[in-house]
N, C-alpha and C positions, 0 to 999 in steps of 0.2 A: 495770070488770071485764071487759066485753066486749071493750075498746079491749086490757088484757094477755092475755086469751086468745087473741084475734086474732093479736096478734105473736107469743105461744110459738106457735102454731100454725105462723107462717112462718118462725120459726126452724127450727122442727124439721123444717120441707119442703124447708128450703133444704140442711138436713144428710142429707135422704133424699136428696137430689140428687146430693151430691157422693159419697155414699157409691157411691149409683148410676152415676156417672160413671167413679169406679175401678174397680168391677167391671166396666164395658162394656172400659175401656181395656184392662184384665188381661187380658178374654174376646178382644181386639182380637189384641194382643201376642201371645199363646199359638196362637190360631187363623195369625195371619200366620208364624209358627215353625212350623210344622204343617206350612205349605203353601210353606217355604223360604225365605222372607224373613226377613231380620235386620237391624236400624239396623248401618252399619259401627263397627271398635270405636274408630277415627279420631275417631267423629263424639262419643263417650261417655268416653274413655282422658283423665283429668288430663292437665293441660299440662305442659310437661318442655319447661325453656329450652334451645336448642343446644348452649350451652358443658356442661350438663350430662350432655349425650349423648354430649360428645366427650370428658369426662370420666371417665363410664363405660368407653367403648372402649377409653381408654387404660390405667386401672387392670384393666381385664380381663386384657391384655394382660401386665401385670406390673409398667410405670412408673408412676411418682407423677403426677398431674396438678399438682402445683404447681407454683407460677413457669411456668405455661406461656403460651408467646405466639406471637402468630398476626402472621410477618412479611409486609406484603404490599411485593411492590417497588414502584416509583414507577409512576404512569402515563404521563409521557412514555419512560420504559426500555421499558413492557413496548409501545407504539405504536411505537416505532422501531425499536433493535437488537436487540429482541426481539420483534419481530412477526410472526414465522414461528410460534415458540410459541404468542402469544395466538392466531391463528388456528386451531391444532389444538386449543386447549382447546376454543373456538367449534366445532368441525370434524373431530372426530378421524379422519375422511378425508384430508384435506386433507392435499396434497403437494408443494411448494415446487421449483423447480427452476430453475439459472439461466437453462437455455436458451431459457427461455420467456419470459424478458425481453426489453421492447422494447431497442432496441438505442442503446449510448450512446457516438458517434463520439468519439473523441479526436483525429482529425486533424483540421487546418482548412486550408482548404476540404473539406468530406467529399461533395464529389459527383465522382462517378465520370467520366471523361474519359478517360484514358489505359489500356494493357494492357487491355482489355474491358473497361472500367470497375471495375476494381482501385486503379488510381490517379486521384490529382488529376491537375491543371492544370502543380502544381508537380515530377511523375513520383514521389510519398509514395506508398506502400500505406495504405490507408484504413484507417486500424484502428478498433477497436470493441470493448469491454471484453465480454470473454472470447471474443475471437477465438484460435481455435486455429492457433499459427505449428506446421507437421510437418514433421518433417525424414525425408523418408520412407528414405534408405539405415538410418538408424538405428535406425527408429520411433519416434520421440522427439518428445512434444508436447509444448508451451510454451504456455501458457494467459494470455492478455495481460491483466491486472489494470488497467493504470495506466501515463501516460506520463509517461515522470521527465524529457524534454527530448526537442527539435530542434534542427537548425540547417539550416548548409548542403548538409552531407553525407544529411541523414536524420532519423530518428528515435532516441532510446532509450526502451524501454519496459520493466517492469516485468514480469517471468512466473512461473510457479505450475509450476515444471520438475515434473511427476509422479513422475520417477522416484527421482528425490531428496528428495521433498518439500520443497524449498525454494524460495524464490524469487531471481531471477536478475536479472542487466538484459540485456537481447538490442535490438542493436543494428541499424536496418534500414535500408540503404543502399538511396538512391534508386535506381532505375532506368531511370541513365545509363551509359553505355563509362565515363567519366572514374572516376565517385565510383566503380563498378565494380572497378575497376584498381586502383585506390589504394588501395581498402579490401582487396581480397588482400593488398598491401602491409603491411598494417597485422597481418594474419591473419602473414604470415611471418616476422612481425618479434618480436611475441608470442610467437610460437610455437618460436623462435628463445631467446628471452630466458627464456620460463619452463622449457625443457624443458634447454640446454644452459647458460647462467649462472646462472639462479637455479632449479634444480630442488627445493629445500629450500624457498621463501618465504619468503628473508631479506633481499632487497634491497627492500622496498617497490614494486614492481611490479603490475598488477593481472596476475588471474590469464587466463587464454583456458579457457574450460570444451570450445568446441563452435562449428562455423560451417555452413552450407548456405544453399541456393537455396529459398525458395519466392513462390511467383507471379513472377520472374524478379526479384528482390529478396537479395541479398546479405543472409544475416543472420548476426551474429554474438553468440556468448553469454559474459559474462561473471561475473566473481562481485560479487556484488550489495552495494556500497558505501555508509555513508551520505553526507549532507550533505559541501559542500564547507569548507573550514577555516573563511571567516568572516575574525572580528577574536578569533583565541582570543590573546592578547598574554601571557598568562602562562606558556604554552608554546612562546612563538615558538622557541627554542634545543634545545625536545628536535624538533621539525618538520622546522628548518633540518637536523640531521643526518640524520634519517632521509630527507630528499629530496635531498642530498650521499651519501647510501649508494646510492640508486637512479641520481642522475647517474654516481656511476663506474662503475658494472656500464653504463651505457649506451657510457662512452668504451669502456672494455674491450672490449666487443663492436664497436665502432666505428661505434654508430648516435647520428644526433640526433634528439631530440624534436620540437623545431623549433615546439613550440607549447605550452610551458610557461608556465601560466596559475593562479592560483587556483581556480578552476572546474574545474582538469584535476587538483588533488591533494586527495583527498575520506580522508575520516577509514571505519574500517574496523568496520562496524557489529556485526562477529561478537565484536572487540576487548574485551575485560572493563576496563582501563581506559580506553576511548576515545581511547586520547592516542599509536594507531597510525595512518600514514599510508599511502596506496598513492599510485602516479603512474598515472593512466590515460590515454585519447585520445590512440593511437600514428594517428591516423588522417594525422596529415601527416608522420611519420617518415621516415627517411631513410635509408640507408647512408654514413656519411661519404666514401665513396668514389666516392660516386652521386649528387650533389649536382643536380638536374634544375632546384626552380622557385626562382624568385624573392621572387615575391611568397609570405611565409613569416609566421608571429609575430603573433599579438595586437599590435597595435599599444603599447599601450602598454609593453608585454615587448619589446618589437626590437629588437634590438642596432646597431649603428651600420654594422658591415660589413654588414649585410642593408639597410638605410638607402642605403647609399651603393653600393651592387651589385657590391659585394668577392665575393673568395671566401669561405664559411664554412664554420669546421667543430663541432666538438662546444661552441666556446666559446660560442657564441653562446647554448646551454641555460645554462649559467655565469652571461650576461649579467642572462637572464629569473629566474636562480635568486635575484640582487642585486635585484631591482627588486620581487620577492617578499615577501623577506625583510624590506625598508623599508617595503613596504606595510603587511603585519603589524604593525610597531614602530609606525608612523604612524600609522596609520590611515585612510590615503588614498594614492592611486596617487604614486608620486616621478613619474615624466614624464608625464601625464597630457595628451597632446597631440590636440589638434583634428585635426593632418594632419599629415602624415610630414616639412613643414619644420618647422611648431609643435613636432613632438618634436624635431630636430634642436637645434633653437633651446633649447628646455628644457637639454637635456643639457649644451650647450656655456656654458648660465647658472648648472649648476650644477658640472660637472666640470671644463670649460674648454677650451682648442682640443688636441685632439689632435695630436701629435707621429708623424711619419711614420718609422720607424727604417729 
């Protein structure tokens, strides 16, 4: 009896306790409200999963939440071509701009040498993507993107014409007297061709946009073509006429090309069916009545009188127009010669000996 009144006895203390414990907390609670303290309502507010939240928002709003889905794009997308954005999400300061890049030579050799160190070794203007070419009588800048080709004469590059917003190809003549000269030549020949025979743009021709001087650099601007033909073989006959349109507006005017190439008839990138041609690189043109060098022609395009140091006139673009045309069909160059006797020799193994009339 001793032993169960003892325990009700500590039952019933341990319930005076607890009862006492809630009143002190309540006294606790009500006193710290008093004097401006509150638990946050964070720390006490039911849990509410996200999607429920974004759920709510949206039906507030007026649309359904169903079928809703949360597209995220890839992670190599949003780390590369779009990493200007991920960084403002990161950033919303954050301001990107090109000028502020280190700088990404396109010309080779890119160390300065020549004109105060403007040019190489080889007399190139050094370029550097998003070098700005100005043409100051015009005020007309040219934003250099990308280099579509070199050679002998120079450079072509790629530009972001502003005023047009398009881009162009501008062509940058080394700076020498020779390529100097020649590429005016080339500037009056164009200019000649698209303004007084083909003013319309129906002979296949490329177009002349624009030319000036800057850093003592000949440059000139045209309209911006793509890709050269290739082995397009199932178009070879609609090609052929459209580069037989362009050879006669050339006799007509009485000038040769004199360096008619695959390389130099590029397919016309603005074209809705692609299967339009231009002829470009007047840079070794001629006036047939003007006939100055010799050494003339792709080698493997050469015609026999330029071979043999005849005189030549508009046939000789004719010749290169045939050797063309078989490429395309074939698939591989018809005279394909090591050296100017290897071609000789070619020709006569496959044409036979020429007849002197």
């Amino acid at each position: 009896m001793d032993e169960v009144r003892h325990g009700g006895s500590s039952s019933c203390s341990s319930e005076a306790e607890q009862t006492q414990s809630r009143a002190t907390f309540v006294e606790t609670a009500s006193s710290s409200s008093s004097s401006g303290w509150c638990p946050r309502e964070l720390a006490f507010a039911p849990f509410v999963p996200q999607q429920q939240k974004e759920d709510k928002r949206v039906n507030a709003a007026g649309k359904s939440s169903k079928y809703r889905a949360l597209v995220r794009k890839p992670l190599v997308a949003r780390l590369t071509k779009e990493i200007v954005e991920t960084y403002q999400i990161c950033n919303p300061q954050f301001k990107y701009s090109e000028d502020l890049n280190p700088k990404r030579f396109l010309t080779s050799p890119s160390t300065g040498v020549l004109n105060d160190g403007y040019d190489n070794l080889n007399s190139d203007l050094i370029l550097t993507v998003n070098l700005v070419l100005i043409h100051v009588e015009k005020s007309k800048r040219y934003t250099l993107k990308d280099l579509l080709g070199h050679g002998t004469f120079g450079q072509v590059a790629k530009c972001w014409d502003s005023d047009t917003n398009s881009f162009v190809a501008v062509k940058i003549i080394k700076n020498q007297p020779a390529y100097y000269q020649q590429a005016l030549v080339e500037v009056t020949i164009l200019t000649t061709l698209n303004k007084k025979y083909d003013p319309e743009d129906k002979h296949h021709i490329v177009r002349i946009f624009d030319y000036f001087v800057y850093q003592r650099h000949l440059c000139i601007c045209f309209e911006l073509l793509d890709t050269n033909l290739g082995l397009s073989l199932g178009i070879v006959q609609l090609f052929s006429k459209q580069i037989l349109c362009g050879l006669a507006l050339l006799k007509d005017a009485g000038i040769i090309h004199c360096d008619l190439k695959p390389e130099n008839i590029l397919l016309c990138a603005s074209s809705a069916n692609q299967t339009e041609i231009k002829i470009i690189d007047f840079g070794s043109a001629c006036m047939e009545n003007r006939t100055v060098y010799s050494y003339i022609q792709s080698r493997y395009y050469r015609s026999p009188e330029v071979l043999l140091g005849y005189q030549y006139t508009t046939a000789i673009d004719m010749w290169s127009f045939g050797c063309i045309v078989a490429e395309l069909f074939l698939g591989l160059p018809l005279f394909p010669g090591a050296s100017e006797f290897d071609l000789l020799k070619r020709m006569i193994e496959i044409i036979g000996y020429a007849t002197i009339s």
